[in-house]
Structure formats: C-alpha cells, structure tokens
C-alpha positions in Angstrom: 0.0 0.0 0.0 1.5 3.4 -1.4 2.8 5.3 1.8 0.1 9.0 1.4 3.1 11.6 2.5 0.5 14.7 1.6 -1.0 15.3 4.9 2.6 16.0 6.6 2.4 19.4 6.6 -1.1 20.1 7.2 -1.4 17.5 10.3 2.3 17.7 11.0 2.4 14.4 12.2 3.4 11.0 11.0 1.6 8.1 10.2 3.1 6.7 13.6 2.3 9.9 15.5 6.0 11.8 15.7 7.0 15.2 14.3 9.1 15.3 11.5 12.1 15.9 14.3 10.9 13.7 16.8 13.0 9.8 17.1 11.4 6.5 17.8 12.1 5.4 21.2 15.4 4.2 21.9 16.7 1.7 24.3 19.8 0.2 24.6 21.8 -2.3 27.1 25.5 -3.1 27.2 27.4 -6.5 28.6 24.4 -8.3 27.6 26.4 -11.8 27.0 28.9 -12.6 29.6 31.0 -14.7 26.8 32.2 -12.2 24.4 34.2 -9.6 24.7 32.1 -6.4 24.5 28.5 -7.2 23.6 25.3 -4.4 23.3 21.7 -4.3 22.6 20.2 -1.6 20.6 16.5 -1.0 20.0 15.7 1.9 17.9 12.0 1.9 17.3 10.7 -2.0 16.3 14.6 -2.5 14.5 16.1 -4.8 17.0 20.1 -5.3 16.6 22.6 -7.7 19.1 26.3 -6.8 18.6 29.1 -9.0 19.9 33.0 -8.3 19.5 35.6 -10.5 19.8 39.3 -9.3 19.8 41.7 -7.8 19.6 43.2 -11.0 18.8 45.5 -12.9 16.8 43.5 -14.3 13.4 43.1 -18.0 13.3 44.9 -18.6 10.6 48.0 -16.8 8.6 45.9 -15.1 6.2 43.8 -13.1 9.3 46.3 -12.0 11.4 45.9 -8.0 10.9 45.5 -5.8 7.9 47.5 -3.8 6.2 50.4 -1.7 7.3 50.8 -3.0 11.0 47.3 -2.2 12.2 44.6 -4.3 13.6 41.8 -5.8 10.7 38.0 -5.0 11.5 35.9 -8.1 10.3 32.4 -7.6 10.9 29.3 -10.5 10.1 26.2 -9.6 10.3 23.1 -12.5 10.3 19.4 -12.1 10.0 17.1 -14.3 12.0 14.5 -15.8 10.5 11.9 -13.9 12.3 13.1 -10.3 11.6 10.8 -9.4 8.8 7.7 -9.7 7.2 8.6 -12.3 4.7 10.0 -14.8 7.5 12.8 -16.9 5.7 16.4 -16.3 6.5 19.0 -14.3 4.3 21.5 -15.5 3.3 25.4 -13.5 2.6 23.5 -11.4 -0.5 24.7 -7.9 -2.2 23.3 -6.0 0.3 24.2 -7.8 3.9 28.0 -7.7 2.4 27.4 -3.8 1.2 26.3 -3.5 5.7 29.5 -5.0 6.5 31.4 -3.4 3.9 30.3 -0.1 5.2 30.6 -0.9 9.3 34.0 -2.4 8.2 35.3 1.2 6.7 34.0 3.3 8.9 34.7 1.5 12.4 38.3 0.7 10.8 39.2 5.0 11.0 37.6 5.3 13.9 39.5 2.7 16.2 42.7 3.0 17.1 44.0 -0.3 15.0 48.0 0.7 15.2 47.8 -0.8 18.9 47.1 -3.9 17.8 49.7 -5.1 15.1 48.7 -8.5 13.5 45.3 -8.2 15.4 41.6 -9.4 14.2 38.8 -7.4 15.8 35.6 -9.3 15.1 32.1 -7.8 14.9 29.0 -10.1 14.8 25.4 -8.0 14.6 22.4 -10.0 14.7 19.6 -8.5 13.5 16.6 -9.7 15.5 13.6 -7.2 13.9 13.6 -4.6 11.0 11.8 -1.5 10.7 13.6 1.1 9.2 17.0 2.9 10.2 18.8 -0.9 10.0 22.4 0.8 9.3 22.1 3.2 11.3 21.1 0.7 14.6 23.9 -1.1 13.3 26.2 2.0 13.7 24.9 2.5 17.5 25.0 -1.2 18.4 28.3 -1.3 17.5 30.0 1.3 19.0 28.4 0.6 22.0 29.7 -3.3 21.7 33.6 -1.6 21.1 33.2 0.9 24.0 32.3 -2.4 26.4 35.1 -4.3 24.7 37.5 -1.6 26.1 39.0 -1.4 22.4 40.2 2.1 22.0 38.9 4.4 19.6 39.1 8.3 19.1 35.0 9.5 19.7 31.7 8.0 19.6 30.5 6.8 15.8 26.2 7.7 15.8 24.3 7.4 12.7 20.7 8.4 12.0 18.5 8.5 9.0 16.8 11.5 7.5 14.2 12.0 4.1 12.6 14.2 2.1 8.8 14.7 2.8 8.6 14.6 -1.2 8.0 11.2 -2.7 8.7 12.1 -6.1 11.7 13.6 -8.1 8.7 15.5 -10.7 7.7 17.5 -7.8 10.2 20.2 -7.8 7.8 23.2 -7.4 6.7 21.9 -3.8 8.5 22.5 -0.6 9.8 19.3 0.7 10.1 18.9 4.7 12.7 16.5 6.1 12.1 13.9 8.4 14.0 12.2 11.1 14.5 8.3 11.7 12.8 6.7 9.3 10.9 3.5 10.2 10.3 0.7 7.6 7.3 1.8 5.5 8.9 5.6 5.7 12.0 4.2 3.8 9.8 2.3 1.4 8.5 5.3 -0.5 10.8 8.2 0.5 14.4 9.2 -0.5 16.3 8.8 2.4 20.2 9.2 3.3 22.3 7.4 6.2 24.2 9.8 8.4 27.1 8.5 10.7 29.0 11.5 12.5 31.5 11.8 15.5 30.1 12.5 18.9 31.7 15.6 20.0 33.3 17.0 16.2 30.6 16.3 14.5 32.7 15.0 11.5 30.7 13.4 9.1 31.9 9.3 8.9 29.3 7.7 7.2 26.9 9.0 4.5 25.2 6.6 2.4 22.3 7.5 0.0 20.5 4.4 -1.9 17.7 6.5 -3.3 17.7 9.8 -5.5 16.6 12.9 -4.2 16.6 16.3 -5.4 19.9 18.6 -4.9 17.9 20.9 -3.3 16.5 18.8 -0.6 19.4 17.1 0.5 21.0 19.9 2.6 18.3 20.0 4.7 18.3 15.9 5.0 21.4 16.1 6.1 20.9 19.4 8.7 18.3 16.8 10.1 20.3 13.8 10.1 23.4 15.5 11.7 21.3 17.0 14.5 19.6 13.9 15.2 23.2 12.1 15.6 23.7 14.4 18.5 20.6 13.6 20.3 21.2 9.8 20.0 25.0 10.4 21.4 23.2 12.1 24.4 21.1 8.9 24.7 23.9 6.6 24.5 26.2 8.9 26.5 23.6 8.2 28.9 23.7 4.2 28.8 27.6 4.1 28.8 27.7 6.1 32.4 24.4 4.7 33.9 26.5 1.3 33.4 29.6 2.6 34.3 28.0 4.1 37.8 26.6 0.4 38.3 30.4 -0.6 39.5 32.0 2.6 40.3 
C-alpha cells in the first residue's frame, strides 16, 4: 500500500504519530552476554540489533592475522534471523548484507585505534533480531556501544541516523519538501532517504550513504536533520555508557 506523504504538513504528524524531528524510542543495554568480549543491545523503534565483538586478537589462521600496514583488521558478520521481517525466511550473505558489512567495516576501521594492535583481528557479529527502518544506522549504535564495552580504543563515539525528504517524487520540484527524522520501515519504502554516521563531539561526518535519489535541493536540509539527530542519539547513548559505568564505580 502506497505510503500517502501529503498530509505532513497540514497535520504535521506521522503516520506513527511523531513530528518530523521527533526519534522512535530508543533503548539500549550493554554487557548483555557474559561470553564475548564487549557485547550491546540496541533498539531503535521495532529495529532490533545484538552486537558481539571478539578481539583484539590474533587471526586463526596466517591469512587473518591483521590488515594492512601493522594495524589491527575490522571483520564484521552480520546475520538475520528468520523472524526479523515480514517475509520470515532467513537471508542468506547477498549484495546488500555484504554492502552493511562493507560499510561498518570502513567506517569502524578509521575510527578505532588499530596501530595498537599489530597482526590483530577485531571481530564484529550483529544479529539482527527485527527490522523496521534505520537498519544501518542501529547497526552503527549497536556497534560502538559493543567496542566501548570491549574496552577497544577508539578516538569519539560513531552515531548514525537517518533522514528523508517529505517529497515522494523527483517530478515535484515546485513543492517545498520537509525533512524527516528516523525513518521506520514503510517511511524508507516510498521516501528518498540518506544514512548519516557523525562523530560525537566534532561532529565530523563518517558515514553518508544514500541508496535513493533525491533532489539537490533537498538534501541539505536531509542532512541538517540527520546531523542533529546524531547528536541527540549520542546524548542517549552517552547516557547508557555512564548509567553502566555508575553500576560498578
């Protein structure tokens, strides 16, 4: 069923009942499995994510042990349960699960401090438990707050958000087009919609990814909305990191 986006600026609310600015709830956990290393568990709305990390550690075999140049490699594996979406059958390694890791892979691998681990592996595994919109971006959170319980060092938080245009359509370039924040999964269905990953406290842009077109006018705004929503998930997480930390101070 086509997603009607025409009574967002009259009602100014969203079929779910949020502002344009407003985020789903948010809840997160970290040291949620005793066995790994750093572990986390991310809700962002009805997108359900579990991050493990394993490492920094020597590969298992010859051809794992570190990347390039002396510095640690950042594998990360992501798996979909069976019971995560609608069409309830479990993916498989296809185009886009490798494009997620691809992506978590570069952007976690300038963010963490690899040179301190020479000839090191540090494994990621994100298990995506239920999707509804935003799935890279809860990816982004669950991860860094997995690394920040592993105790691997890295230079600032990495928080991504989504934003989108309001406009549905590429032919309607005479109409104002209002972003919107954190897209959930019919949202991202029918609206152009861009993936922003930024640094907690420099607010340098790490990750942008865009798999839809939009207008060139639009998109400064998208990403004005996306940046800004980064810094109110940080607060969030900022939140999580010392509530746990207070737990055994």
């Amino acid at each position: 069923m086509p997603l009607d986006t025409s009574t967002y600026s009259l009602a100014l609310l969203r079929l779910d009942g949020r502002r344009w600015n407003e985020l789903r709830q948010l809840h997160a956990q970290i040291s949620v499995q005793s066995a790994a290393d750093g572990s986390s568990y991310l809700e962002m709305g009805n997108t359900k994510v579990l991050c493990t990390v394993a490492g920094p550690a020597e590969g298992r075999s010859s051809g794992q042990r570190g990347g390039a140049d002396g510095e640690a490699k950042v594998e990360v594996e992501i798996g979909f349960a069976g019971f995560s979406s609608v069409d309830r059958r479990r993916r498989r390694a296809d185009k886009r699960t490798q494009e997620l890791s691809h992506t978590l892979s570069a952007a976690f691998s300038t963010l963490l401090l690899t040179h301190l681990y020479p000839h090191s592996t540090i494994s990621l595994s994100l298990h995506i438990l239920s999707q509804d919109g935003s799935l890279l971006a809860a990816c982004i959170n669950a991860a860094t707050l997995a690394l920040i319980d592993a105790g691997v060092p890295m230079t600032d938080y990495l928080i991504a958000c989504t934003a989108a245009s309001s406009s549905s359509s590429l032919s309607d370039a005479g109409e104002a087009s209002d972003p919107l924040l954190d897209l959930n999964g019919m949202e991202e269905q029918e609206l152009p919609f861009v993936t922003v990953g930024v640094e907690g406290r420099t607010g340098k842009v790490g990750v942008c990814v865009m798999e839809t077109r939009v207008r060139m006018e639009g998109l400064e705004g998208m990403l004005a909305v996306g940046v800004d929503g980064c810094k109110r998930v940080r607060e969030i997480l900022d939140g999580v990191v010392k509530g746990y930390g207070k737990r055994f101070g």
